[in-house]
N, C-alpha and C positions, 0 to 999 in steps of 0.2 A: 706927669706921673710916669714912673718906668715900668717898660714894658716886662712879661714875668721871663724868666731865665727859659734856656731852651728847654729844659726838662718840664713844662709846664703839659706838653704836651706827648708823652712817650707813652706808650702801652702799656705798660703798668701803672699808670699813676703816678710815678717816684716814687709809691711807698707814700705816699700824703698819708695814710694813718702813723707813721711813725713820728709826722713831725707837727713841733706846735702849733697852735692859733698863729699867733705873731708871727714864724717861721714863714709860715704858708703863705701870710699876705706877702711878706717880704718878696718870698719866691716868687707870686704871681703878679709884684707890680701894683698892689690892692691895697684895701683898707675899711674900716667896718662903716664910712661914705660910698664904698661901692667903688667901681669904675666912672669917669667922664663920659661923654656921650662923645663925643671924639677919639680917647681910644678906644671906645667899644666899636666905635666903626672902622677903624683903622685894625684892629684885631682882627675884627669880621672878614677882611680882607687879606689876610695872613692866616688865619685859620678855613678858613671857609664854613660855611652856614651846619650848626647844630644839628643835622639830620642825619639818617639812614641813607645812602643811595648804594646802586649798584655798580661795581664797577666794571660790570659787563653784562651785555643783553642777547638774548638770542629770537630771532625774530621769529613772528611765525609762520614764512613762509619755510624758513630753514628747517622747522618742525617737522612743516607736513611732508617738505620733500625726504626728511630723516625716516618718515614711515615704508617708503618705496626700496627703501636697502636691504627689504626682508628679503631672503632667499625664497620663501613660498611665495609672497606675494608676488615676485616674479615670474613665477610658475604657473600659478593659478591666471593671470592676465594670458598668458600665451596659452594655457589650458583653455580661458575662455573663448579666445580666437579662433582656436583649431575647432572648441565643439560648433561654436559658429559657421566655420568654412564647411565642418561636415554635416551642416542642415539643424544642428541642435538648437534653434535657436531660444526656445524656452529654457534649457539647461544653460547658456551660456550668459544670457539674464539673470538667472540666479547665483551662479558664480560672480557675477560682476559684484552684484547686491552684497553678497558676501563681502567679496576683498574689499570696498568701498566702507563695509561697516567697520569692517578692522581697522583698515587706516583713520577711520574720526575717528575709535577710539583710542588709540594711540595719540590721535593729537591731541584731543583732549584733557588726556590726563597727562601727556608733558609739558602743555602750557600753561596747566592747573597747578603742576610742580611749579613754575615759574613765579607763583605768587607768595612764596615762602618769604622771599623779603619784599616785599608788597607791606606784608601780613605784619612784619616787623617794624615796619614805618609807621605803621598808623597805632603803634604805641604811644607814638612819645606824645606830650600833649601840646597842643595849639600854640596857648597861653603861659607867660609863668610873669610871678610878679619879682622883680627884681629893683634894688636900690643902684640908683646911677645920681651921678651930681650928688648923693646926701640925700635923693628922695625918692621912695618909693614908688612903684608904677607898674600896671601889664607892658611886656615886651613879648614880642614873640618867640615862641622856645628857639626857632633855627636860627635868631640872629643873636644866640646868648655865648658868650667867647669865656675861656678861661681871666679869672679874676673878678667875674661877675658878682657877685652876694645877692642870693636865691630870698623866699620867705617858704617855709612852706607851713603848710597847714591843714587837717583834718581831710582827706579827699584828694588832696592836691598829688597828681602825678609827678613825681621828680622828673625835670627836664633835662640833668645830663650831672653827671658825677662828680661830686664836690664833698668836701669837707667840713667839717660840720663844726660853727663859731658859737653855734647857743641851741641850748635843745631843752626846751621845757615838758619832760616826759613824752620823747616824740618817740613812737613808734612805726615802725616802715614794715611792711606786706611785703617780705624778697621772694617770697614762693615762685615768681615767672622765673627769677633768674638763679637762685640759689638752690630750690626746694624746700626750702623751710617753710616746715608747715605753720608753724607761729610767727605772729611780728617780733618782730627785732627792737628792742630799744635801742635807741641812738644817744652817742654823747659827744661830748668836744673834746676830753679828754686824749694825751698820746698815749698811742700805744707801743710796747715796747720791741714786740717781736716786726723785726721788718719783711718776715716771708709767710706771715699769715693767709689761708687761705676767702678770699669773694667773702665769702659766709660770716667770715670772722673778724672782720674790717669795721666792728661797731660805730670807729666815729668818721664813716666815708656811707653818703647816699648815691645810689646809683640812678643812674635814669631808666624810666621807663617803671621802677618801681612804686609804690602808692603809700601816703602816708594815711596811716590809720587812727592816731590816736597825739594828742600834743600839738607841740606848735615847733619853730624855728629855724637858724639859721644857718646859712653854708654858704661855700664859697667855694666856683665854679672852679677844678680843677683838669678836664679833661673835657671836651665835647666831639659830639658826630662819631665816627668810626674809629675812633680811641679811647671811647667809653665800653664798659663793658660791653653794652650791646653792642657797639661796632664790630667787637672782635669777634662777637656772637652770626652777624652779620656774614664777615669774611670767613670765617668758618663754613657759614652754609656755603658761599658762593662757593667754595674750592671743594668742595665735596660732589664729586661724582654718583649719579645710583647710574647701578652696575644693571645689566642685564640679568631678567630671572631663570634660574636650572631652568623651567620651561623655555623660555623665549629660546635658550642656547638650544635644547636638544631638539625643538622646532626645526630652526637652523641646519643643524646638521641632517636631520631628516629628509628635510628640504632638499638640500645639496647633493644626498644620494639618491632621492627618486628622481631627482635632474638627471643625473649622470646615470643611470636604471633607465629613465625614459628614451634618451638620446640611443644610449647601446642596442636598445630591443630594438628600437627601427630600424637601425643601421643592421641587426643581423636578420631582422625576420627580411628586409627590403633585397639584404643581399643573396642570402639563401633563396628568395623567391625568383628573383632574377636569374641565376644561376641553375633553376629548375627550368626555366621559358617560360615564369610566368610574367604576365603584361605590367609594366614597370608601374604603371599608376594605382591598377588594381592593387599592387601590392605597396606603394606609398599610403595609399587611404587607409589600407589593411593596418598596416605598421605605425600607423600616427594614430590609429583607433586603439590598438592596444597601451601606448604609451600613455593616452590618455584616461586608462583605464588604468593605468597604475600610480599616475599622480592623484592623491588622496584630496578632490577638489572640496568637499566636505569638512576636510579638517576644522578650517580656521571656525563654522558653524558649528561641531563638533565640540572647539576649544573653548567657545564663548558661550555655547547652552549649557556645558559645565559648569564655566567659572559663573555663569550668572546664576545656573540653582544654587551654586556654592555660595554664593553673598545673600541669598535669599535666604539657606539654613541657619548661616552665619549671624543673621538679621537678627531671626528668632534666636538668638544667644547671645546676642547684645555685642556683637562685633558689625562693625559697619565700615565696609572697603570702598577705598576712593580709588584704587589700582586693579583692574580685573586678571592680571597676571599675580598679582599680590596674594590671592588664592591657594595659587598652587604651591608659590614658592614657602606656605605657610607651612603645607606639608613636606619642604624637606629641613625644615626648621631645625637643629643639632642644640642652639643653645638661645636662651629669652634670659636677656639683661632686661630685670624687672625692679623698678622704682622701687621704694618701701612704703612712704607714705599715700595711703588710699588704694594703694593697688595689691600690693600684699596684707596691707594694715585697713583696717574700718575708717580712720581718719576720725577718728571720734578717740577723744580722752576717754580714760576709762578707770577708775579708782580701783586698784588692784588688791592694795593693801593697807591697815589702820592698825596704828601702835596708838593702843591708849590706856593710862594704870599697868603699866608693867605684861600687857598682854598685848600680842600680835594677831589680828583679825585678817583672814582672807576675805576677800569680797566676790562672789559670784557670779555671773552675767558676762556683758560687754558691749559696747558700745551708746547709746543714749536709750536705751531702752529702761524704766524703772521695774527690770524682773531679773533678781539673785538674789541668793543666802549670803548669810556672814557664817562664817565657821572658825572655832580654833583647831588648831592640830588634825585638823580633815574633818572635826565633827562639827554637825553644825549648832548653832549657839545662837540664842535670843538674844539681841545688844544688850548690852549693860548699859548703866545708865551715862558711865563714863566715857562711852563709847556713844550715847545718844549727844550728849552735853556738846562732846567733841565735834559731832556731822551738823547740829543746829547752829552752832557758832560760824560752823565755814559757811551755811547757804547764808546766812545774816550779811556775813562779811563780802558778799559777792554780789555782782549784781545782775548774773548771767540767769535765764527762765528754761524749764522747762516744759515744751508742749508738743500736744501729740495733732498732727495734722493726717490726711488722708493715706501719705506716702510713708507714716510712720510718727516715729519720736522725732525730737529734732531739737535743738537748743538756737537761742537766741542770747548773741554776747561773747567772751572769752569759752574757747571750748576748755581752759583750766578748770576755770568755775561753774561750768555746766560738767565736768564728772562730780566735781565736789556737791553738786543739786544732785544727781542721779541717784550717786553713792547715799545720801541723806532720804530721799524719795524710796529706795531698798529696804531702809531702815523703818520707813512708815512715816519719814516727817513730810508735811506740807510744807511748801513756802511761803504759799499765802497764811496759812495758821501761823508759823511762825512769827512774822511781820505783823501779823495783827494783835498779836501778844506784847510784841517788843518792838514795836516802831522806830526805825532809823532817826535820830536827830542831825546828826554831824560826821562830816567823814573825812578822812586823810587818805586822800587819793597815792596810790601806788605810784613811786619813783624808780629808774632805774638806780638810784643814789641808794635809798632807804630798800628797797626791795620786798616790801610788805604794805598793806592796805590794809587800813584800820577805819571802824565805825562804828559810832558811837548809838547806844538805844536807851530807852526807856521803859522799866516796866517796875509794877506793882510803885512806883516812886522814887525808883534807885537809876540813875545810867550807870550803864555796864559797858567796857571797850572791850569789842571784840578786834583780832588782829590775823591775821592770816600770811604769810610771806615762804623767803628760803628761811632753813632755820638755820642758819649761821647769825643770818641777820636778826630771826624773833630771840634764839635762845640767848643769845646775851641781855636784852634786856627783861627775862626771865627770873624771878628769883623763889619760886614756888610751882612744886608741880602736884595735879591734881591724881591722885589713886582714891581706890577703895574703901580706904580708911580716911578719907579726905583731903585737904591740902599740906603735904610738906613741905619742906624746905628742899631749894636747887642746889645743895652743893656740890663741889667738883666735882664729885666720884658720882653722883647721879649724871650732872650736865653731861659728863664724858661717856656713859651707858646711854645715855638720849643720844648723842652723837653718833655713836658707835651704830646705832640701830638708824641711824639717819643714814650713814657711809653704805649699811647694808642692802636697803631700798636704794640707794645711788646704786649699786654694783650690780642689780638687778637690773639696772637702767631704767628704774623708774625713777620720774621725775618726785623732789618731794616738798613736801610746801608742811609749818608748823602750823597751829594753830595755838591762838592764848586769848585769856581774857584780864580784863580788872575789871573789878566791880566796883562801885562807886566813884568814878573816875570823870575827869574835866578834860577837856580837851588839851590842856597844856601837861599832863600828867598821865594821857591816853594813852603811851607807849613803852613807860615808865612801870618799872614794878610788876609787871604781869607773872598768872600763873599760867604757865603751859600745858593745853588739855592732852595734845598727844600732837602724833604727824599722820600725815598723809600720802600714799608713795602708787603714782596713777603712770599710765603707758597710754598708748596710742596700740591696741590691741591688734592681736593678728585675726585676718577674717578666717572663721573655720573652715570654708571653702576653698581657702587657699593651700592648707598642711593637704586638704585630701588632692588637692590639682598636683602641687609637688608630687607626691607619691605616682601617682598619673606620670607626669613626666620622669622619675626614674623606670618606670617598666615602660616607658615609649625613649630611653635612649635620649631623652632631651636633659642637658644640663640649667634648673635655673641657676640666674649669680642675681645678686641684690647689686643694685648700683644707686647712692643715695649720697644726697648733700648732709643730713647728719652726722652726727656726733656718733664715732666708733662703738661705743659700749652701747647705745642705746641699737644701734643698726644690730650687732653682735647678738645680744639678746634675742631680737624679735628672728633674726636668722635659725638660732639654735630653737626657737620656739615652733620654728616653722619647717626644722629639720632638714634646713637649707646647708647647715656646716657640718658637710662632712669631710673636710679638709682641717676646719678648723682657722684657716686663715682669713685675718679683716686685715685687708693694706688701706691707709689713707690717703689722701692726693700729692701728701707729704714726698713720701716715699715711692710714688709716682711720678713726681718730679725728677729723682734719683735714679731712676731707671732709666736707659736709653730705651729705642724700639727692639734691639735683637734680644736686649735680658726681660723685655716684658713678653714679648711673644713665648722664650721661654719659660716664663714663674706663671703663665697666665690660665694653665692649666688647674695650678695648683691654689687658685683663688678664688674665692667663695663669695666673698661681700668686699666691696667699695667703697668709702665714705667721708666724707668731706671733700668731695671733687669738683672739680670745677667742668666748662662744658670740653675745654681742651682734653680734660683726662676721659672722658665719655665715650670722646674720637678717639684717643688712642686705642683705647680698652677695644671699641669693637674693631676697629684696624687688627690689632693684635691675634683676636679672633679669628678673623676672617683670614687671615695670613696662616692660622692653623688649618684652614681651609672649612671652615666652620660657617652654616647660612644661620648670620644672625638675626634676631629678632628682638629691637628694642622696645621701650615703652620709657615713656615721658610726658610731663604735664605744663613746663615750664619754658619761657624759652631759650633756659639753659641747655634743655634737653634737643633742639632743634636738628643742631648740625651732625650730634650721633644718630638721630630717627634717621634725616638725610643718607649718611651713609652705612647703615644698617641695611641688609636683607629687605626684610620687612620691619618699618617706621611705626609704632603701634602709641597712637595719641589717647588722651583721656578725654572723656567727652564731658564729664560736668566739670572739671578739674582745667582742665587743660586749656591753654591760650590757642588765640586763631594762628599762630605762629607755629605753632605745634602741630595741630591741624592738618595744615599746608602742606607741612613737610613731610606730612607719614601718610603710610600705605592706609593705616589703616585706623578706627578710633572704635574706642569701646564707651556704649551709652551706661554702661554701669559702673567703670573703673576699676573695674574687677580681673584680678590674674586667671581666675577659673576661667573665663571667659575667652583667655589667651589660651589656653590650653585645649577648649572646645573650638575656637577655630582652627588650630595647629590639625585637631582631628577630621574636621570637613577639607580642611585643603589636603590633605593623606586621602579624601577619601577622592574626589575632584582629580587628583593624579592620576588613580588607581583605575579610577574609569574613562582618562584622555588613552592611560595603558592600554587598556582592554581593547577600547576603539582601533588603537592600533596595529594592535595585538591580531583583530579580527578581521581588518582591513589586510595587512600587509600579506598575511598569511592565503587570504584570501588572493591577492594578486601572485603570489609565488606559485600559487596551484595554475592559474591561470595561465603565467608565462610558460609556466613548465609544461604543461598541455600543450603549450603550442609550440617552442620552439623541441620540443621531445618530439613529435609528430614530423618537422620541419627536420630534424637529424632521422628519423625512421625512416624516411621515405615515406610518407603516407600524408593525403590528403589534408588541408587546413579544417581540424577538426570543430573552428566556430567558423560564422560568420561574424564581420563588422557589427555589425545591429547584435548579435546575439552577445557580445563580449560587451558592449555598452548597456543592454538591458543586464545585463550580471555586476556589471561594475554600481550601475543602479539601483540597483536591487542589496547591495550589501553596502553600497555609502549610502544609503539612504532612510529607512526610517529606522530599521535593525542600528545602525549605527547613530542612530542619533539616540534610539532608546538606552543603548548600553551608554550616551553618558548623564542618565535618569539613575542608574543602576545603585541599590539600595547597600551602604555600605558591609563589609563582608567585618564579622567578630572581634578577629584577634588584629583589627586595624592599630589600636593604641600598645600594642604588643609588641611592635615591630623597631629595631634601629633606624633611625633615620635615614633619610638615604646621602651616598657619598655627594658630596657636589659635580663630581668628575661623571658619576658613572650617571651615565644617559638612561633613556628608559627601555632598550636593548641590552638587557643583562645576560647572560650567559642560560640563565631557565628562561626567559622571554623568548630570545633566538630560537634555540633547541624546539620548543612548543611552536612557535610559526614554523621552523621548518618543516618539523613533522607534520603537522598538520599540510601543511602546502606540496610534501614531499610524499606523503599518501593521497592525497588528493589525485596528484598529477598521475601519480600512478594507477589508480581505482580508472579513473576515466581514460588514458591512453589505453590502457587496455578493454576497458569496456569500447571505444571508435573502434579498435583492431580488431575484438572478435565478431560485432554487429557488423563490419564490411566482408570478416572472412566467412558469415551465413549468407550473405551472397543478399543481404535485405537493403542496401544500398545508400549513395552516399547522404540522403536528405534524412531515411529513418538511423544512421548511426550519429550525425548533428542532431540531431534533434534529441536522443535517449540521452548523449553527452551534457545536452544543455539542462536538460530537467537535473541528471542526477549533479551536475555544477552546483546551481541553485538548490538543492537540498543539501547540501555541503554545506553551502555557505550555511544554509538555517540552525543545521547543527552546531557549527562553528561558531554562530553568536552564542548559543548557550553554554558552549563549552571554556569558551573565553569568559566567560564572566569572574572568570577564578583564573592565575595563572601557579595557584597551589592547589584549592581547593576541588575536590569531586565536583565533577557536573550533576552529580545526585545529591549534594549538598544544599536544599533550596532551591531545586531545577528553575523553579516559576515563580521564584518572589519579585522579579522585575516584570509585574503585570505589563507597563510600557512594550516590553518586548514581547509578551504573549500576544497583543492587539498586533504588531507591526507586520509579526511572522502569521497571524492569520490572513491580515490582509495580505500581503508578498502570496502566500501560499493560495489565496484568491484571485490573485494578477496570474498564477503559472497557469491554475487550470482556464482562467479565461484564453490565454496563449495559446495553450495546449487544444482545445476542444474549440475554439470559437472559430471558423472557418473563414470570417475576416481577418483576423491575425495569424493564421496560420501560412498566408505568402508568407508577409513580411519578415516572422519569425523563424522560416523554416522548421516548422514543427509536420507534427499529426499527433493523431488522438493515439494516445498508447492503450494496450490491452491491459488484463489484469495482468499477465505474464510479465510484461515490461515494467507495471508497479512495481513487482516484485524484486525483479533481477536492479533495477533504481536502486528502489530504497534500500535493498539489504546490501548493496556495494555501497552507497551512505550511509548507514550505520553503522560501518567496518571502522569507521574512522573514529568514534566513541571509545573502544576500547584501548585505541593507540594514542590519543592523549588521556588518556588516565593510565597509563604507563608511567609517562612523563610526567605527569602530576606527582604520582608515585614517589617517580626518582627524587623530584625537587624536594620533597615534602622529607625523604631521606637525608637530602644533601649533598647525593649524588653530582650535581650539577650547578655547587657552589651556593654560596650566600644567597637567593633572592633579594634581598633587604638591600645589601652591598654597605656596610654601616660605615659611619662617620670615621676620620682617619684615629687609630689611636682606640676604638673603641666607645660607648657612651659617654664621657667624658672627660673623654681627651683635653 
C-alpha cells in the first residue's frame, strides 16, 4: 500500500474538507480496510506517536533561582543581615520569613503555569478503535498515523483529526476547541469553500473533541502537534506572561530605595567623619538609617493585601490562582469576554412565536418556567393556536424540565428544553401532555432531513407531529393552521411564512417550524402536513451582564466580545448588551486579511469578534496590548488557552471550562459570570489603592526622617535621633499602622475612576507632591522644634527625646491622612477600625517609652510635662492642614490627572 503524499501531514490539514472520500484515501495511501499493521508501524516511525508533548521544559530549579532576580528581595536579604549585625535578631527572623514566603510563592505558581500543556495532554483519550488489515480492534490513540480509519461512537473522544467516510447522525461536542455551544452534526459530504474557518469544517472531526450523539466513520488525517490541538499546544508554549504593572513598579521601587539607602550612608558616614565624629559610631548610625528606609515590610504588606483581595474576590465568585493577578486586575483597560455563558445564560430561550398570522413575544429567560406572552407590548392569554403550536413542539422533543435545589435546569438538547420552558409559560405540562397522546413511533433528526418527527396516539387517530428548520418543514407543508382553521399553503402564504422566518433569522434568533398530520402512518409522516407556526429562541443575555457593562463604561474599561459564533447572532446579543458602540462585528475571515500593523490599528475601532479561531484570540490581545492596554481575557475552551496565556489577566470559567483553561489563567470564575469580572476588576482597584497608601505612608514617613537628619547634619547641630530611636520609628510605621492600611475599606468613587496607564507607576505627580509635603513639613516642624529645645538651654537628651515623640505622632497622623490621596482626612476619619486598634496600641508603646523608667535609658526619653504635650502635639497637628491643601489642589487638578488614564482615553 502507498504511503500518503507529503501533504498528509501540514498544518492545515490540506483542506481535507474540501476533498472527496475516495480523494482522501487516495491522498493518504488508505482505503475503507484501513491501514496494514506494517505501514502503521512504519508510519509511526516517520510521524511520531499521536500525542501532545512539549517541546521545551523549564526545570524547577531554574524557577526558583528566577524568584531571587527581584530587585527587593535582594534588598530585603541584606536588609535582614544588617538588622542582624545590629542586634535585631528577632526583626531580621521576620524579614527572612517574609522574603522566604514570597519566593514559594512565586515558585508556585510558575511551575503551576507549567502545567498548561500537561492539562492538554490528558485530553486526548487512551483508546480508540480502529480498522487495520480489514478488522476492527482497540489501538492506542498515540500509536494512530495518518490513514488510519477511526470508529467512533456515542462517548468516544476523537483521537486526532480526520475526515469523516460515513456518519450516521453523528454529532461532535467542539465547545473545548471551537466554542460552540451546540454539537455539531457531521457529514462526509465535500465542502466547497477551501478557506472555511475550525467551526465550519462539518465533515473533518477534530481530536480531543467528544462525540455526542450517532455513530461513524473517518479517516485519520493529521495527528500529534499538527492536529488542532497541537497548534493549540505550540501556541501556549510560545506565549510568554509578562510581568504585572505591580511586580514592575515593585521593581523600580526597589532600585531606588537601593540607590536612597547606599547615598544616605555614604553622606551621613561622610559628613560625620568630616565633623571628628568616630568613624564606626557613625557606620552603625548610617547603616541604621538606611535600614530604616528600605520598606522591609513591603513584600507582607503586598501579600496581606493581595490575599484579603482573593478572599473578597472569593465571596464574588472569582477565584485566583496568581496573587499578583489581583492587582493587576485593577489596572485592567480592556476584558475580551466570551459570549456564550459569560455574557449569555447559556440556556436557549424561546424569544418569540409566530402562529395564525400573529407574532407572540415570550417573557422571562433562561430555563426558568416564569413569563408572559404578549402581542404588540400587551400582554395576551395564548390562543388556542398558539397552545396547539407549543404542545406539538414539547411532544416532538424529548428534552425535560426539572427544578432541582440550584434551580431549573433541563435534561437533553437545550433546543428542546426552550421549546418545554416556552410551553411550561404557557401552562402546558409534559407529562399531561404525553399521557394524553402517547408517543408510538419516531423519525429521529438527521443532519440530511433536518427535522424530528413522532408519531402519537390519542382519542384513536395518530397524529405526526414534526419540528425542524423551516426551509426543510415548510416545503413539505401544504396547509396552514389560523383562526378560522386550516387553509391552504400557497406561494403567496409560504413566502409571508418565510419572510417572517428571515425576520427571526435577522434577529439572530435561531428558528425551528413546527407541523402536524393527523391521521398519519409512518410512511406518510412527513408528507402533507399543516404548518402550526414557528419558533424563533436565543441563547439570552444575563441581566447582570448590560448592568456590569454600564459599570465598566463609567470605570474607563472597554469590553469587546470575542466568540466562535456566527456574526449576526454574536451582533445581536452585543447590541442587546449595549456592547456596539462602534458598530463593528469583524470575523476571523477578515482577520486573516489583516497583517499586525493594520490590526493594531482598526483594533480600536472593534467591538465584537467571531468566528475565530485560537490564532486570531492571540492576535486580537497582542494587538491590544501593543496599544499599551492591560488585557483581561476570559475563555472556557481550549481554544481559548494560548490568548488567557498571553493576556494580563487569563480569566477561565469554572463550570464551563476545561482543566486546560484552568492552567493557563490567573484566574477562574465559580459562576461564569461577566459581572463577576467586573467585581474583581473593583477589588484589585481597591488592593492597589491600599499597596498606594502603604507607600504613600511609609515613604513619606522616611523623607521626614532623612530630612531631620541629614538637615541637622548641614545645620551644624547635633544628630537629632539616636540609632534605637530611628529603628523603633521605622517600627512603629512599618509595622502594624501599615499593615492595617492594607485592611483599609475601599473609598466610593473607586469604579469612577480611568484605569490606570501601564507606564505610570504608583508615584504620580499628586502621589509625590503629598509625600513630599508631608516628609517636607515633617522635617521641618522637628528641625526646629531640636533647635529651639537646645537653644532653652534644656539639653541634648530632653530635645531627642520631645523630637522623638513628636516623629511618631506624625507618623500616627500620616496613617490617617494617607488613607485618601484625594480625599479629606475628615472624610470617614475612622472607618479602618484595623487602624484605630494599631494607633491605640503604638500610642500605648510611646507612653510606656516615655514614662517607664526601664525604657527610658534605652530610648533616650523622659517623662514630658503637660507643657511639652502641648508644644508636641500642636507642631503634629500643623501637618493636617497642609495635606489638605494638597488634597485640595489634587481634587482641582491642579497637579495633573491622579487616575493617569489609559493611552487614547477610555477606549482607545
Amino acid at each position: 500500500m502507498a504511503g500518503p503524499s507529503g501533504e498528509a501531514q501540514t498544518p492545515d490539514g490540506s483542506r481535507w474538507h474540501t476533498a472527496g472520500v475516495d480523494a482522501a484515501f487516495d491522498a493518504l495511501g488508505s482505503g475503507e480496510d484501513g491501514l496494514s499493521s506494517r505501514e502503521a508501524r512504519a508510519r509511526l516511525e516517520s510521524y511520531g506517536p499521536n500525542e501532545i508533548r512539549a517541546t521545551r521544559r523549564v526545570s524547577g530549579w531554574r524557577i526558583l533561582a528566577a524568584q531571587f532576580q527581584n530587585v527587593l528581595i535582594v534588598i530585603l536579604l541584606a536588609a535582614t543581615g544588617l538588622s542582624f549585625f545590629l542586634g535585631h535578631s528577632t526583626e531580621s527572623v521576620v524579614i527572612a520569613v517574609i522574603v522566604l514566603f514570597a519566593v514559594a510563592l512565586g515558585f508556585v505558581q510558575e511551575f503551576r503555569a507549567e502545567r498548561a500543556i500537561e492539562a492538554l495532554r490528558e485530553l486526548a483519550a487512551p483508546v480508540a478503535t480502529v480498522v487495520r488489515d480489514g478488522r476492527e480492534g482497540p489501538v492506542p490513540t498515540r500509536d494512530l498515523v495518518p490513514g488510519d480509519v477511526v470508529l467512533l461512537h456515542p462517548g468516544d473522544r476523537v483521537p486526532a483529526d480526520a475526515r469523516m467516510v460515513e456518519s450516521a447522525n453523528l454529532m461532535v461536542d467542539e465547545a473545548p476547541l471551537t466554542g460552540e455551544s451546540l454539537p455539531v452534526a457531521k457529514h462526509a459530504e465535500p465542502l466547497a469553500d477551501a478557506d472555511l474557518a475550525v467551526a465550519d469544517r462539518t465533515n473533518i472531526v477534530h481530536a480531543g473533541t467528544a462525540v455526542t450523539h450517532g455513530r461513524g466513520r473517518a479517516v485519520v488525517v493529521t495527528t500529534g502537534m499538527r492536529t488542532e490541538f497541537g497548534r493549540i499546544a505550540q501556541l501556549l508554549e510560545g506565549v510568554e506572561a509578562g510581568r504585572t504593572p505591580l511586580q514592575k513598579n515593585l521593581d523600580r521601587v526597589g532600585a531606588v530605595l537601593a540607590r536612597a539607602a547606599l547615598a544616605i550612608v555614604l553622606v551621613i558616614v561622610v559628613l560625620g567623619l568630616l565633623r571628628g565624629q568616630p568613624w564606626l559610631e557613625m557606620l552603625l548610625f548610617g547603616i541604621a538609617l538606611a535600614v530604616a528606609v528600605v520598606p522591609e515590610a513591603l513584600p507582607a504588606v503586598v501579600t496581606i493585601s493581595l490575599a484579603i483581595g482573593v478572599q473578597r474576590m472569593a465571596r464574588r465568585h472569582a477565584l485566583i490562582r496568581r496573587l499578583p493577578a489581583v492587582e493587576t486586575l485593577g489596572s485592567t483597560s480592556v476584558i475580551c469576554s466570551d459570549k456564550t455563558g459569560t455574557l449569555t445564560r447559556n440556556e436557549m430561550t424561546v424569544r418569540r412565536v409566530w402562529a395564525a398570522g400573529r407574532t407572540w413575544e415570550v417573557g422571562g429567560s433562561g430555563y426558568e418556567p416564569a413569563g408572559d406572552y404578549s402581542v404588540d407590548g400587551a400582554a395576551a392569554a395564548p390562543s388556542p393556536e398558539l397552545t396547539a403550536l407549543l404542545a406539538a413542539a414539547v411532544l416532538a422533543s424529548d428534552a425535560r424540565l426539572q427544578q432541582s435545589p440550584d434551580g431549573w435546569r433541563i435534561t437533553g438538547d437545550p433546543t428542546e428544553g426552550a421549546l418545554v420552558v416556552a410551553a411550561a409559560k404557557a401552562g402546558l405540562d409534559r407529562e399531561s401532555l404525553e399521557a394524553s397522546a402517547p408517543r408510538t413511533q419516531e423519525i429521529p433528526f438527521t443532519s440530511e432531513t433536518k427535522r424530528m418527527t413522532t408519531l402519537h396516539v390519542a382519542q384513536g387517530r395518530t397524529t405526526a407531529l414534526t419540528k425542524g428548520a423551516p426551509e426543510a418543514v415548510l416545503g413539505d407543508c401544504t396547509g396552514l393552521r389560523t383562526g378560522e382553521g386550516v387553509v391552504p399553503l400557497d406561494e403567496a402564504t409560504r413566502e409571508r411564512v418565510a419572510e417572517v422566518a428571515r425576520a427571526f433569522a435577522a434577529d439572530a434568533l435561531r428558528v425551528l417550524a413546527v407541523a402536524e398530520r393527523p391521521d398519519a402512518a409512518l410512511a406518510t409522516a412527513r408528507h402533507g402536513m399543516t404548518l402550526l407556526g414557528l419558533a424563533g429562541m436565543i441563547d439570552p443575555p444575563r441581566p447582570e451582564a448590560r448592568a456590569a457593562i454600564e459599570v465598566c463604561e463609567r470605570a474607563g474599561i472597554r469590553p469587546v466580545m470575542i466568540t466562535g459564533d456566527h456574526p449576526v447572532t454574536a451582533a445581536a446579543v452585543a447590541r442587546e448588551l449595549g456592547l456596539l458602540r462602534h458598530g463593528r462585528v469583524v470575523v476571523g475571515a477578515e482577520l486573516d486579511a489583516m497583517d499586525d500593523a493594520r490590526l493594531i490599528e482598526e483594533v480600536p475601532s472593534i467591538d465584537v469578534y467571531a468566528r475565530v479561531s485560537p490564532a486570531h484570540k492571540l492576535r486580537v490581545v497582542s494587538a491590544l496590548q501593543a496599544r499599551e492596554h492591560i488585557v483581561a481575557m476570559t475563555g472556557d475552551g481550549v481554544n481559548d488557552a494560548p490568548a488567557l496565556k498571553k493576556a494580563d489577566i487569563g480569566v477561565a470559567m469554572g463550570q464551563t471550562g476545561t482543566d486546560v483553561t484552568k492552567e493557563a489563567a490567573d484566574m477562574t470564575l465559580t459562576d461564569d459570570n461577566f459581572a463577576s469580572i467586573v467585581a474583581a476588576v473593583e477589588e484589585g482597584r481597591g488592593v492597589y489603592d491600599n499597596i498606594k497608601k502603604y507607600l504613600m505612608y511609609l515613604l513619606s514617613a522616611n523623607i521626614g526622617e532623612v530630612g531631620l537628619m541629614v538637615g541637622a547634619v548641614l545645620a551644624g547641630l547635633p544628630l537629632p535621633l539616636s540609632a534605637v530611636q530611628i529603628l523603633y520609628v521605622n517600627l512603629a510605621t512599618d509595622g502594624l499602622p501599615a499593615l492595617a492600611l492594607a485592611v483599609d475599606p475601599p473609598e466610593g468613587d473607586l469604579m469612577a475612576r480611568h484605569p490606570r496607564h501601564p507606564r505610570t507607576g504608583i508615584f504620580t505627580r499628586p502621589v509625590i507632591t503629598l509625600m513630599a509635603a508631608g516628609g517636607a513639613w515633617s522635617t521641618a516642624v522637628n528641625l526646629g522644634l531640636f533647635a529651639w529645645v537646645l537653644s532653652t538651654g534644656r539639653g541634648l537628651r530632653e530635645a531627642m527625646g520631645m523630637v522623638f515623640v513628636s516623629l511618631v505622632l506624625i507618623e500616627f497622623l500620616k496613617a490617617y491622612n494617607f488613607r485618601s490621596d484625594r480625599h479629606s482626612v475628615f472624610d470617614r476619619p475612622f472607618a479602618n477600625r484595623w487602624l484605630n486598634l494599631a494607633l491605640l496600641w503604638e500610642a500605648a508603646l510611646l507612653c510606656a517609652i516615655i514614662y517607664l523608667p526601664v525604657l527610658q535609658g534605652p530610648f533616650g526619653t523622659f517623662g514630658l510635662s503637660v507643657t511639652d504635650w502641648l508644644v508636641v502635639v500642636g507642631l503634629s497637628a500643623s501637618l493636617v492642614p497642609v495635606l489638605e491643601l494638597v488634597k485640595w489642589m489634587v481634587r482641582r487638578g491642579w497637579l495633573g490627572d491622579p487616575d493617569s488614564p489609559a493611552p487614547g482615553g477610555s477606549h482607545a
